[in-house]
C-alpha positions as a LaTeX table, in Angstrom:
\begin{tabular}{lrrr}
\hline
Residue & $x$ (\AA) & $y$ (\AA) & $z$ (\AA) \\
\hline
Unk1 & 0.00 & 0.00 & 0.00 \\
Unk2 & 2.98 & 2.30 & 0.69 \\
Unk3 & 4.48 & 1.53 & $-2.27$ \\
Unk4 & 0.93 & 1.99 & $-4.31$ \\
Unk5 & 1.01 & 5.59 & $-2.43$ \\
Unk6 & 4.73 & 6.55 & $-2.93$ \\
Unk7 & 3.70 & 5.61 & $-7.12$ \\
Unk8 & 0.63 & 7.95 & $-7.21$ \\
Unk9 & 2.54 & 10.82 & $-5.28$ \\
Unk10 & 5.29 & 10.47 & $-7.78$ \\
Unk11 & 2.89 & 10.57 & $-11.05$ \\
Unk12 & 1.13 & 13.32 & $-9.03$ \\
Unk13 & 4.44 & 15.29 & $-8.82$ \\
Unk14 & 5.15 & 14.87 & $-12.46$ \\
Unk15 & 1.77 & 15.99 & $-13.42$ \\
Unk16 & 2.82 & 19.20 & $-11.36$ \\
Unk17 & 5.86 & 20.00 & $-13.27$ \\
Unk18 & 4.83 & 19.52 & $-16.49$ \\
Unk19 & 1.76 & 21.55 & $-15.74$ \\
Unk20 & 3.99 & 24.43 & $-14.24$ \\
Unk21 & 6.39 & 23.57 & $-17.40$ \\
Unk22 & 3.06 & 24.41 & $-19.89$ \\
Unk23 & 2.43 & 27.85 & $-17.78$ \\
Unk24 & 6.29 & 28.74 & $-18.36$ \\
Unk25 & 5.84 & 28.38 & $-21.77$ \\
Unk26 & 7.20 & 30.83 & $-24.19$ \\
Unk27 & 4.06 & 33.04 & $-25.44$ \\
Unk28 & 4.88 & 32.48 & $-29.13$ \\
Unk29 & 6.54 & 30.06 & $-30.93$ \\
Unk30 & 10.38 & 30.60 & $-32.55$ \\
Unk31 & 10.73 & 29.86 & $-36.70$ \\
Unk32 & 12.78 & 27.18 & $-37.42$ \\
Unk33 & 16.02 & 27.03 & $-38.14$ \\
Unk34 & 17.90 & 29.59 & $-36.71$ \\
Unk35 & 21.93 & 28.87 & $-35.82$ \\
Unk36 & 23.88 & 29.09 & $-33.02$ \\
Unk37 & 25.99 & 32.52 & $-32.53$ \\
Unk38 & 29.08 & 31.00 & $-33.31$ \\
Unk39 & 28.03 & 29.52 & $-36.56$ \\
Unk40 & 25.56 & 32.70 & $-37.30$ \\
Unk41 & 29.20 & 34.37 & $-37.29$ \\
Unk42 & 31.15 & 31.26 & $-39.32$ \\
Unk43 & 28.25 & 31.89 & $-42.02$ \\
Unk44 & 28.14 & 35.76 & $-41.69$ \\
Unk45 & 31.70 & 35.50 & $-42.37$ \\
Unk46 & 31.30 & 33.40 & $-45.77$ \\
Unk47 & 29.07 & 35.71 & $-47.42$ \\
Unk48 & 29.91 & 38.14 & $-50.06$ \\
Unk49 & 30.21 & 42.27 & $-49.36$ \\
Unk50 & 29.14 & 44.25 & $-51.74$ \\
Unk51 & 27.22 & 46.68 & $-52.37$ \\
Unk52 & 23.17 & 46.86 & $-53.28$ \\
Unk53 & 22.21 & 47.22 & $-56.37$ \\
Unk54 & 18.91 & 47.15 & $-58.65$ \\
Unk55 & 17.07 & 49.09 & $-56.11$ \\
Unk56 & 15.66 & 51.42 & $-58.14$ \\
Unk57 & 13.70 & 47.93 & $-60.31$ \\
Unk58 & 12.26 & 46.72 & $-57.47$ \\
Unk59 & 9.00 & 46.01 & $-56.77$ \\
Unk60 & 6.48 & 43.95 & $-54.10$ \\
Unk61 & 4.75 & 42.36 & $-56.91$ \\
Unk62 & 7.59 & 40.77 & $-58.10$ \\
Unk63 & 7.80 & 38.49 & $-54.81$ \\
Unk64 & 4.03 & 36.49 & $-54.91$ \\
Unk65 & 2.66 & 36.38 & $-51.58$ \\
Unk66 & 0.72 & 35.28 & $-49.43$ \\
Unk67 & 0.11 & 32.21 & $-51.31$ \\
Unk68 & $-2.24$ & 28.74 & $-50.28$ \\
Unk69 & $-0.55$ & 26.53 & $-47.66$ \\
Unk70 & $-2.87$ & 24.09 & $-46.82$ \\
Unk71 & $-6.38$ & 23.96 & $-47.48$ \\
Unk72 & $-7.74$ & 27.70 & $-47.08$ \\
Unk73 & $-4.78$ & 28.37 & $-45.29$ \\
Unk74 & $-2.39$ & 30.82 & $-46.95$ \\
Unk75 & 1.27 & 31.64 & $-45.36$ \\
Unk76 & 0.28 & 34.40 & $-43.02$ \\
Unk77 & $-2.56$ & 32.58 & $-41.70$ \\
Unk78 & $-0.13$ & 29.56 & $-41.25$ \\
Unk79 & 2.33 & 31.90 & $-39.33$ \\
Unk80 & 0.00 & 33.17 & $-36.95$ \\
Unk81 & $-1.19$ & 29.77 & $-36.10$ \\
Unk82 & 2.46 & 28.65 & $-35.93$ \\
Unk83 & 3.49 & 30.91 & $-33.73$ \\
Unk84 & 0.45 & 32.22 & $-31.59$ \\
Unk85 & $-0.62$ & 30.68 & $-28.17$ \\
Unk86 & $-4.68$ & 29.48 & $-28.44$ \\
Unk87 & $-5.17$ & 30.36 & $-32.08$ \\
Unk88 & $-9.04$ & 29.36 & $-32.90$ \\
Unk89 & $-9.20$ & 29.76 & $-36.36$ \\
Unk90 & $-12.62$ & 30.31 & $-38.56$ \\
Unk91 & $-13.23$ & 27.96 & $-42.16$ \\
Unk92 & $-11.54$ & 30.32 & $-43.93$ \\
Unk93 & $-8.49$ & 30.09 & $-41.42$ \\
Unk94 & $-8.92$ & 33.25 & $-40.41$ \\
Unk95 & $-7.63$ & 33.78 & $-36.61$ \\
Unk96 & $-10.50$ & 34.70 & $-34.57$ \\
Unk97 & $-9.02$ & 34.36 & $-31.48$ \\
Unk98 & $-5.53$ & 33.71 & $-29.79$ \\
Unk99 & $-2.76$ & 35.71 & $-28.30$ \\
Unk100 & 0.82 & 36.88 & $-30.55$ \\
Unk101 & 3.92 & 37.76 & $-28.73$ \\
Unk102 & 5.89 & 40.39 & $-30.75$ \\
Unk103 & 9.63 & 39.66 & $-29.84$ \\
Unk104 & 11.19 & 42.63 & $-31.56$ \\
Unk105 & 9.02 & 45.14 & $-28.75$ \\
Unk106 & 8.12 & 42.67 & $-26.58$ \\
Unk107 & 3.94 & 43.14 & $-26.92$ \\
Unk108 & 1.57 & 41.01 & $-26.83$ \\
Unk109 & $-1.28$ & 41.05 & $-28.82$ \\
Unk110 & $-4.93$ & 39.03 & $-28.95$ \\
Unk111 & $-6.16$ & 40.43 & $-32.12$ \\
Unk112 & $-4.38$ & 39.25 & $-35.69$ \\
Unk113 & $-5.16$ & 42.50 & $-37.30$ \\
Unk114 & $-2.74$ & 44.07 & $-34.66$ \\
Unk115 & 0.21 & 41.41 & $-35.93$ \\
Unk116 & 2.22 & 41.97 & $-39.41$ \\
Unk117 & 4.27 & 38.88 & $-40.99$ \\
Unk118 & 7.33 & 40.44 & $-41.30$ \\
Unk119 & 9.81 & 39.25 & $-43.73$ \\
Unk120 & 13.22 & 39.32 & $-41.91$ \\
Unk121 & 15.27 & 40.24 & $-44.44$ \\
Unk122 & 12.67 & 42.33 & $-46.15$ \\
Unk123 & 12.02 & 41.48 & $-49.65$ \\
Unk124 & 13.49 & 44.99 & $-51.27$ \\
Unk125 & 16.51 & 44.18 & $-48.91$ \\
Unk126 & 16.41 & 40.61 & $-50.81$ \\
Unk127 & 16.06 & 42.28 & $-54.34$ \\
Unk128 & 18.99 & 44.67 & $-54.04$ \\
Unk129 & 21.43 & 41.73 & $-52.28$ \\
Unk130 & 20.93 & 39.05 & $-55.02$ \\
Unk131 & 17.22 & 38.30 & $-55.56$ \\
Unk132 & 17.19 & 41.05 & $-59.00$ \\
Unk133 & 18.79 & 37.89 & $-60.61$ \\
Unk134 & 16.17 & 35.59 & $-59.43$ \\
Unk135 & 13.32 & 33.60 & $-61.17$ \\
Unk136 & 9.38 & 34.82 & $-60.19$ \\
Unk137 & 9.18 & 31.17 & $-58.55$ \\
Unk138 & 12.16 & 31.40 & $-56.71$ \\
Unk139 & 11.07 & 34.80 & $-55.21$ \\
Unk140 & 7.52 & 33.51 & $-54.30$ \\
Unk141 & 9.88 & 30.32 & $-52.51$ \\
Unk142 & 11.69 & 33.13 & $-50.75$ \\
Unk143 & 8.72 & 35.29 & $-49.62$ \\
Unk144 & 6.40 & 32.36 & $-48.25$ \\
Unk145 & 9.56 & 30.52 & $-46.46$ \\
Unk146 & 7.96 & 28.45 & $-43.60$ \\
Unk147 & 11.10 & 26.34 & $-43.46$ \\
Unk148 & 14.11 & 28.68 & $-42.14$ \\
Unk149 & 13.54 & 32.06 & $-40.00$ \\
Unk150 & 12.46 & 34.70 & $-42.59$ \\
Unk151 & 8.79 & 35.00 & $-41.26$ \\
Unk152 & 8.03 & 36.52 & $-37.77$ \\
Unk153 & 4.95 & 37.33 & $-36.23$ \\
Unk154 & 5.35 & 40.61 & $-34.70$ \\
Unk155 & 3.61 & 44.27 & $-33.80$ \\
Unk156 & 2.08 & 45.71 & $-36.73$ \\
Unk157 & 3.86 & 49.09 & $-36.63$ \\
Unk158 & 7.10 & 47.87 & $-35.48$ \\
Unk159 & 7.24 & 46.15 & $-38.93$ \\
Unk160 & 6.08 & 49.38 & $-40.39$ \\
Unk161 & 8.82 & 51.14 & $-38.64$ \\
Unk162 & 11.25 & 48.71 & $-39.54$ \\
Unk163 & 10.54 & 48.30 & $-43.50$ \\
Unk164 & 12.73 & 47.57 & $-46.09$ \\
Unk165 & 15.65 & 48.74 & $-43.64$ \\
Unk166 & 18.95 & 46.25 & $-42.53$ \\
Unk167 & 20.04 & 46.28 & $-38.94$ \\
Unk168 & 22.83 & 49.03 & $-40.30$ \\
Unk169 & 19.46 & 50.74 & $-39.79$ \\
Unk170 & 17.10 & 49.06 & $-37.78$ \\
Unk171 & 17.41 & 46.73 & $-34.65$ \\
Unk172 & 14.24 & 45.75 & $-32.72$ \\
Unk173 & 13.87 & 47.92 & $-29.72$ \\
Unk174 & 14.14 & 45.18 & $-27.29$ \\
Unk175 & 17.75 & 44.58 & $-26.95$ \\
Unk176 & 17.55 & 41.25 & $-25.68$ \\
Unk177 & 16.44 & 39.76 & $-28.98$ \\
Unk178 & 18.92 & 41.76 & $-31.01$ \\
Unk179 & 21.45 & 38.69 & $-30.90$ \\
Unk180 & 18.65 & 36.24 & $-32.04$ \\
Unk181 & 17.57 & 38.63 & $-35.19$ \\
Unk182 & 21.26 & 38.76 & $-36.10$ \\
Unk183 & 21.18 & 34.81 & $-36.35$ \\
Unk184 & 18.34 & 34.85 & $-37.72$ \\
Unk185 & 19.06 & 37.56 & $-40.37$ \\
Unk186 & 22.71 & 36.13 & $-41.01$ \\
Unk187 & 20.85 & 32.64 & $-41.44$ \\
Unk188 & 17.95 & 33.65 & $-44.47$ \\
Unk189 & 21.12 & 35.64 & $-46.49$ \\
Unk190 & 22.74 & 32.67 & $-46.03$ \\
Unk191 & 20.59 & 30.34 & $-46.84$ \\
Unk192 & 19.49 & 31.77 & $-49.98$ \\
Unk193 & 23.46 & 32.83 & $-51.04$ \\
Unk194 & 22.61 & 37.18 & $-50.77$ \\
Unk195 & 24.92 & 39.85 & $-49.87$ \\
Unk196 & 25.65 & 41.75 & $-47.41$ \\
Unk197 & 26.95 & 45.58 & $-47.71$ \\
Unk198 & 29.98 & 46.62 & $-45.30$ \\
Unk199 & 27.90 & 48.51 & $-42.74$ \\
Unk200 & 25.15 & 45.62 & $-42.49$ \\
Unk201 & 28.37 & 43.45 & $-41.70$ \\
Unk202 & 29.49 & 45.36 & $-38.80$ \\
Unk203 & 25.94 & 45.53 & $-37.45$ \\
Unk204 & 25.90 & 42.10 & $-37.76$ \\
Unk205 & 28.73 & 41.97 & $-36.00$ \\
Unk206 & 28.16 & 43.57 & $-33.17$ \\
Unk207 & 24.47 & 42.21 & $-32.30$ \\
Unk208 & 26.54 & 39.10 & $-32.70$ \\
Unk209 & 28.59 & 40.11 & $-29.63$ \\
Unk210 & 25.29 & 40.63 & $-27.32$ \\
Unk211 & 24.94 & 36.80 & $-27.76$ \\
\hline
\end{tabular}
């Protein structure tokens, strides 16, 4: 009988901590994909400087989003399910309900329309680093990318604020996440073989160092 008790104590104690564990939880999820500091800096290292170029031909329509997922799902919908806590979506997938943590500010938000999908590396940044050269299917690859950290669900006007700008010229406000967006930045040029310009580089660099 002791034993018996000691066994439903135990499973009673576990139950505990991974209760408290689901309470701790992060409130929103991180995108895949993102490296370590160390080889965030091997890879920042191993891409090419040089200047931007093209800007002046670019345009949003040239980078086809949002675009169907799954079912009625398109990619924003799928990001704001992916990375929101309680999402209740309607048959249309639009988010009714649910609750967004915004990591560059730090806000929290329980309405979708207050939530942008940013691009990390915005897609004009993308353009004038490489993606001029690219075909129409390979930029509407780039700008739906659920697989690697280009898509983050954040505060509507903090993406607004941010635009098409590199972190020469923009770094979230909360300067805790500022080594994470490096990684993550460092990781989509990477990934997807674009440039960097000699200021974005030293940026880069030193967000690198808050890690």
């Amino acid at each position: 009988m002791a034993h018996r008790f000691l066994k439903v104590v135990a499973v009673a104690a576990t139950t505990i901590v991974a209760a408290v564990l689901l309470v701790a939880a992060p409130a929103g999820a991180t995108p895949p994909n993102i490296p370590s500091a160390s080889t965030a800096l091997t890879r920042l290292n191993s891409l090419t400087v040089a200047a931007e170029s093209h800007a002046s031909t670019y345009d949003r329509d040239l980078f086809p989003h949002w675009i169907t997922i799954s079912g009625a799902c398109d990619t924003r919908e799928q990001v704001l399910k992916r990375d929101g806590t309680g999402v209740v979506v309607n048959s249309s997938c639009a988010a009714t309900s649910g609750s967004w943590y915004s990591p560059y500010d730090g806000a929290t938000w329980t309405a979708a329309a207050d939530v942008d999908i940013d691009h990390m590396v915005p897609l004009a940044e993308a353009w004038a680093s490489g993606a001029w050269a690219w075909t129409t299917a390979q930029r509407q690859t780039y700008a739906n990318d659920l697989g690697g950290p280009e898509l983050w669900a954040v505060t509507d006007n903090v993406n607004q604020s941010k635009s098409d700008k590199d972190p020469a010229e923009w770094q979230p406000s909360l300067a805790s996440f500022r080594c994470t967006y490096a990684r993550a930045w460092i990781q989509v040029k990477y990934y997807y073989s674009l440039t960097v310009d000699s200021t974005e580089k030293s940026a880069l660099n030193t967000m690198l160092g808050t890690c």
